[in-house]
Residue frames relative to the residue before (quaternion, step in Angstrom):
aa qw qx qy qz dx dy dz
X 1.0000 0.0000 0.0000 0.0000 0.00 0.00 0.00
X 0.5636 0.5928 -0.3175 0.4797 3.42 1.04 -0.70
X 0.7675 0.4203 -0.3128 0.3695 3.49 0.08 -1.26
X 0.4889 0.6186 -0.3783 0.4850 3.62 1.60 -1.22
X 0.7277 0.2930 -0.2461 0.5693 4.30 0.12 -1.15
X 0.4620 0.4590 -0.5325 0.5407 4.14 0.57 0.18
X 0.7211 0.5211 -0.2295 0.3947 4.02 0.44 -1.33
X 0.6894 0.4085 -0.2888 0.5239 3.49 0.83 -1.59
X 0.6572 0.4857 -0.3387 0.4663 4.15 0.54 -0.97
X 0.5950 0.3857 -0.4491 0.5436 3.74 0.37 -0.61
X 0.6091 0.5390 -0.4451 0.3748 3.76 0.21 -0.68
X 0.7638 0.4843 -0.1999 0.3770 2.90 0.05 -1.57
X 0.8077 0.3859 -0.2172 0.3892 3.64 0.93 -1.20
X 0.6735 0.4653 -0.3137 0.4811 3.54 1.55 0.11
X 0.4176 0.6593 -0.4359 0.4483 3.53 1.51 1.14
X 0.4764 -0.6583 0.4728 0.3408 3.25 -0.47 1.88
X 0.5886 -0.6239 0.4513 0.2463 3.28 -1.73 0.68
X 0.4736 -0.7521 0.3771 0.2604 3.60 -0.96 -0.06
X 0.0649 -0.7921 0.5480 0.2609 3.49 0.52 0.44
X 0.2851 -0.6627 0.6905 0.0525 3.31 -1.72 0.64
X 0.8331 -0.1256 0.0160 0.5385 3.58 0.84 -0.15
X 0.1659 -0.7067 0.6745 0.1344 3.88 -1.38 0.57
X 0.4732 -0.6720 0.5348 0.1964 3.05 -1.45 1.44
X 0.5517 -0.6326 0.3809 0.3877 4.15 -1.09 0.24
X 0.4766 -0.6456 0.5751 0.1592 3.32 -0.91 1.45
X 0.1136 0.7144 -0.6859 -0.0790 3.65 -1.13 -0.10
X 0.0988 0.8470 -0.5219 0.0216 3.73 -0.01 0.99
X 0.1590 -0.7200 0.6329 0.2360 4.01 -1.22 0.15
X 0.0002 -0.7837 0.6145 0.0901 3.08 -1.07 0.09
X 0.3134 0.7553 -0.5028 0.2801 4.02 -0.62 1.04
X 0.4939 -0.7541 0.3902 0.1876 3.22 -1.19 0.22
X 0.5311 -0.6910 0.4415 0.2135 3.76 -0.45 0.71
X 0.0472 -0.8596 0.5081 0.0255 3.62 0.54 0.71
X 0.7335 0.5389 -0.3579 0.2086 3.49 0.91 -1.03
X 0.2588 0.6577 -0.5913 0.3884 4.03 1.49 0.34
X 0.6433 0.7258 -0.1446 0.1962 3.15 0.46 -1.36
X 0.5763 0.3808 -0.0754 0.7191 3.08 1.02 -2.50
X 0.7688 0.2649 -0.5490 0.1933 3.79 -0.15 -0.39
X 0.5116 0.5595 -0.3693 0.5374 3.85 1.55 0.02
X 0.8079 -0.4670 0.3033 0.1927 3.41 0.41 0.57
X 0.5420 0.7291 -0.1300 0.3971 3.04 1.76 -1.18
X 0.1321 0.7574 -0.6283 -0.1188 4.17 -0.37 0.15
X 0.1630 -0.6984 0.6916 0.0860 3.25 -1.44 0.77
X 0.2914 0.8491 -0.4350 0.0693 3.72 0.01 0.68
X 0.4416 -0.8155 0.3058 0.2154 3.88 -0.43 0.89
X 0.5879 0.4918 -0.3775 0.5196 2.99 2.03 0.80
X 0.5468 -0.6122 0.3070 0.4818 3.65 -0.93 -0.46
X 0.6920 -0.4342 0.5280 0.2319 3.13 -1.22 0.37
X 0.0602 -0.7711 0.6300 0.0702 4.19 -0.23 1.56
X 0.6451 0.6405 -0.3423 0.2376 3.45 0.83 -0.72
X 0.4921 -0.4977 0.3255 0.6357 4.19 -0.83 -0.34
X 0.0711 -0.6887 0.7190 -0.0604 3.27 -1.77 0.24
X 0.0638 -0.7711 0.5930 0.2227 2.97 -1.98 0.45
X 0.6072 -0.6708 0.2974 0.3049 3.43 -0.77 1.08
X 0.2403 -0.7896 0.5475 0.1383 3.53 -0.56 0.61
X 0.5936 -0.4481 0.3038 0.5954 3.78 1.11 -1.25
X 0.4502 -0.5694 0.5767 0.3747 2.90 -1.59 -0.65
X 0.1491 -0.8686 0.4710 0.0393 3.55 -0.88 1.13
X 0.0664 -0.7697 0.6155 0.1558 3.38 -0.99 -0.01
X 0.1540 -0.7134 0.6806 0.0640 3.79 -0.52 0.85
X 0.2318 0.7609 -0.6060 0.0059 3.47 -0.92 0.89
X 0.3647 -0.7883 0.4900 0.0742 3.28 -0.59 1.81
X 0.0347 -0.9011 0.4115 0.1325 3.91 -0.81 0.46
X 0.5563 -0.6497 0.3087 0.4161 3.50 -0.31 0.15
X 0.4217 -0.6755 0.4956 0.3468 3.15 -0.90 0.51
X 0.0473 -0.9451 0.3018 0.1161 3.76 -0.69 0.78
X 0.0966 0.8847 -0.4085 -0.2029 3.98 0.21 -0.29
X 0.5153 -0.6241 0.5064 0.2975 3.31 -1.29 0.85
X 0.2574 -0.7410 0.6105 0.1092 3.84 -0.75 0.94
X 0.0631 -0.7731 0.6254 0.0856 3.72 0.26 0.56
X 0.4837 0.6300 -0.4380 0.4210 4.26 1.06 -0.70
X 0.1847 -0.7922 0.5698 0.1165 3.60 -0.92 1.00
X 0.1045 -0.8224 0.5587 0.0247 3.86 -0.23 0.81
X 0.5093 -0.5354 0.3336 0.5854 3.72 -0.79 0.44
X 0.6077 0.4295 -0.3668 0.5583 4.58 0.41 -1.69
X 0.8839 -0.0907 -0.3191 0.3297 4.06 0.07 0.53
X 0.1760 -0.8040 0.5259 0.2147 3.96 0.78 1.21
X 0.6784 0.3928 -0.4134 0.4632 4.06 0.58 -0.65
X 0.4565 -0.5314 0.5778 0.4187 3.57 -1.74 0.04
X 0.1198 -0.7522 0.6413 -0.0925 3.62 -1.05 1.02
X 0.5875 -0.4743 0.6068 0.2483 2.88 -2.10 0.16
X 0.1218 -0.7040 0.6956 0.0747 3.02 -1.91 0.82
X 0.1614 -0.8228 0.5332 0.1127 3.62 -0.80 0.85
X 0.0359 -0.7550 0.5760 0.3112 3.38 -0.99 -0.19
X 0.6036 -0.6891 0.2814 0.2855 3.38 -1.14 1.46
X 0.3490 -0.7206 0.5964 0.0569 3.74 -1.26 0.77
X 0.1276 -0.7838 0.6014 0.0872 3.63 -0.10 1.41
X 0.7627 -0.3670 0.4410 0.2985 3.15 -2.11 0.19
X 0.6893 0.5632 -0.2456 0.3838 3.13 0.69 -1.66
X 0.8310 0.2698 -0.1911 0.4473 3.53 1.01 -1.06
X 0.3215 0.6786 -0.4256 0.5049 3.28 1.24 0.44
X 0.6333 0.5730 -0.1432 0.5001 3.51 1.03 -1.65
X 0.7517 0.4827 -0.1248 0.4318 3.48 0.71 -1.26
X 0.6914 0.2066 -0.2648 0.6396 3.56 0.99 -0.29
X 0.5456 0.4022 -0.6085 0.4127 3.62 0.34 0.55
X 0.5205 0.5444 -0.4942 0.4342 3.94 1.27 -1.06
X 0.8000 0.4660 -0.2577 0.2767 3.66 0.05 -1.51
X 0.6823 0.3875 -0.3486 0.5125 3.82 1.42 -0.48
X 0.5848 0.4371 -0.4866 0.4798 4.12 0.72 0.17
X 0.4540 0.6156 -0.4447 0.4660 3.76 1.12 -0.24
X 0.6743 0.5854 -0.1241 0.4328 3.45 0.65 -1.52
X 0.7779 0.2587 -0.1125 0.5615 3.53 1.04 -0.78
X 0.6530 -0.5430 0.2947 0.4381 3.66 1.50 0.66
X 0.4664 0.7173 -0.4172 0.3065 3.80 1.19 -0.51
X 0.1340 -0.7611 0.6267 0.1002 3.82 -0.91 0.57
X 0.7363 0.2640 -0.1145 0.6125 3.44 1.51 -0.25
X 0.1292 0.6679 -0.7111 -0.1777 3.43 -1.80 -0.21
X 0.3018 -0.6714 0.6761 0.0315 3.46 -0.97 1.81
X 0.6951 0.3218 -0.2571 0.5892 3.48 -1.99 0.16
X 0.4126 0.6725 -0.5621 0.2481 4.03 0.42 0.20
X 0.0084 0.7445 -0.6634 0.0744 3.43 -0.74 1.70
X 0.1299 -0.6922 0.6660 0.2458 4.07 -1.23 0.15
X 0.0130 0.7778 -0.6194 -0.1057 3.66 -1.33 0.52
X 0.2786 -0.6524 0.5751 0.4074 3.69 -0.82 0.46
X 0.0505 -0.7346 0.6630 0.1352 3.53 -1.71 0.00
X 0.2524 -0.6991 0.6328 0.2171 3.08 -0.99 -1.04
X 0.3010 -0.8387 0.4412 0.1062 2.93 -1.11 0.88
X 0.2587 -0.7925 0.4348 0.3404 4.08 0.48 0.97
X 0.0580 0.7385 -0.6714 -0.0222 3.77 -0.99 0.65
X 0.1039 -0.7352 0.6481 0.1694 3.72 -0.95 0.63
X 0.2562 -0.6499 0.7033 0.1316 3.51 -1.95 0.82
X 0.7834 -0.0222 -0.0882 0.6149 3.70 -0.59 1.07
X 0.7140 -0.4047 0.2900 0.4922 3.19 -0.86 -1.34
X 0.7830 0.4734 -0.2273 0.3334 3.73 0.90 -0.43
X 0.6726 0.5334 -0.1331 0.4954 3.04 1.30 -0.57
X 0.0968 0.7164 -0.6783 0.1314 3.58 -0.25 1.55
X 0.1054 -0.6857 0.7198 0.0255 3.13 -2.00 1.09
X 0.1888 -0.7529 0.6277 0.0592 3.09 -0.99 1.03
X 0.3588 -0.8143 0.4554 0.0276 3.36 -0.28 2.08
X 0.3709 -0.7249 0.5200 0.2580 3.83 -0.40 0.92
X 0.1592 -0.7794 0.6042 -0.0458 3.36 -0.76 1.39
X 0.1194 -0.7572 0.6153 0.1837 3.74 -1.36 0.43
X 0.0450 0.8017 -0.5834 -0.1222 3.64 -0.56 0.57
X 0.3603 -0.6984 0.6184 -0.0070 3.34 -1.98 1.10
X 0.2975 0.8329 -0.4531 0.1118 3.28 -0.11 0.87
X 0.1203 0.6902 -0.6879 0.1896 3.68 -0.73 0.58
X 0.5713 -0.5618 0.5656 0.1952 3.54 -2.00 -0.49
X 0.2593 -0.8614 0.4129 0.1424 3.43 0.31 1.23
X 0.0620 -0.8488 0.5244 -0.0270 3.81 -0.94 0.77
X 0.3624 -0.6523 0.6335 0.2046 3.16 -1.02 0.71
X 0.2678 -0.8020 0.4987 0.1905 3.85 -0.62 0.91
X 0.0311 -0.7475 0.6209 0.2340 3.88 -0.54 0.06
X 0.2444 -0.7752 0.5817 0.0317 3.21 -0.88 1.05
């Protein structure tokens, strides 16, 4: 009799909950540029009217680190991907620190896009790696 109410309770207590309502979210999301403006640095998604010298066009494209979990657990019964998560901010930061590197005080035309990157393991197993890309036209202001 025991093991039967051990069986029915484990049921009963391992049934996802119901939600019945969600309270209002209010979220922002953007980058802090002014570290930057106070180094000197301009990130701006227009162009640049002023003199300048051209450095290039760049693209900075940051990826997750990923690993293939082949271990099968009951919360994941399939083998799967693990990611680890890739923020704006640092996406931002290693595009600031490579136009430094190439002489750049700016990047105009400055756009960010998420992607992904498709990778297959054997045949069945596809992981689509979270990517950040930075792109614009690096410049050397003259002031």
């Amino acid at each position: 009799m025991r093991i039967l109410i051990f069986i029915i309770f484990m049921f009963i207590s391992c049934q996802p909950a119901f939600v019945k309502e969600f309270q209002k979210q209010r979220e922002v999301y953007g980058i802090d540029f002014r570290e930057y403006s106070k180094k000197g640095f301009l990130f701006t998604p227009y162009q640049y009217d002023s003199n300048y010298e051209p450095i290039g066009l760049v693209r900075f494209v940051l990826t997750s680190k990923a690993k293939y979990i082949e271990k099968v657990t009951y919360l994941n019964p399939y083998p799967h991907w693990d990611y680890e998560h890739v923020s704006l901010t640092e996406s931002v930061e290693f595009a600031y620190k490579e136009a430094l590197e190439m002489g750049a005080d700016a990047i105009v035309d400055f756009k960010i896009v998420r992607n992904s990157q498709r990778l297959y393991v054997g045949k069945a197993y596809e992981a689509n790696i979270p990517q950040i890309e930075v792109s614009g036209f690096a410049i050397k202001r003259k002031y």
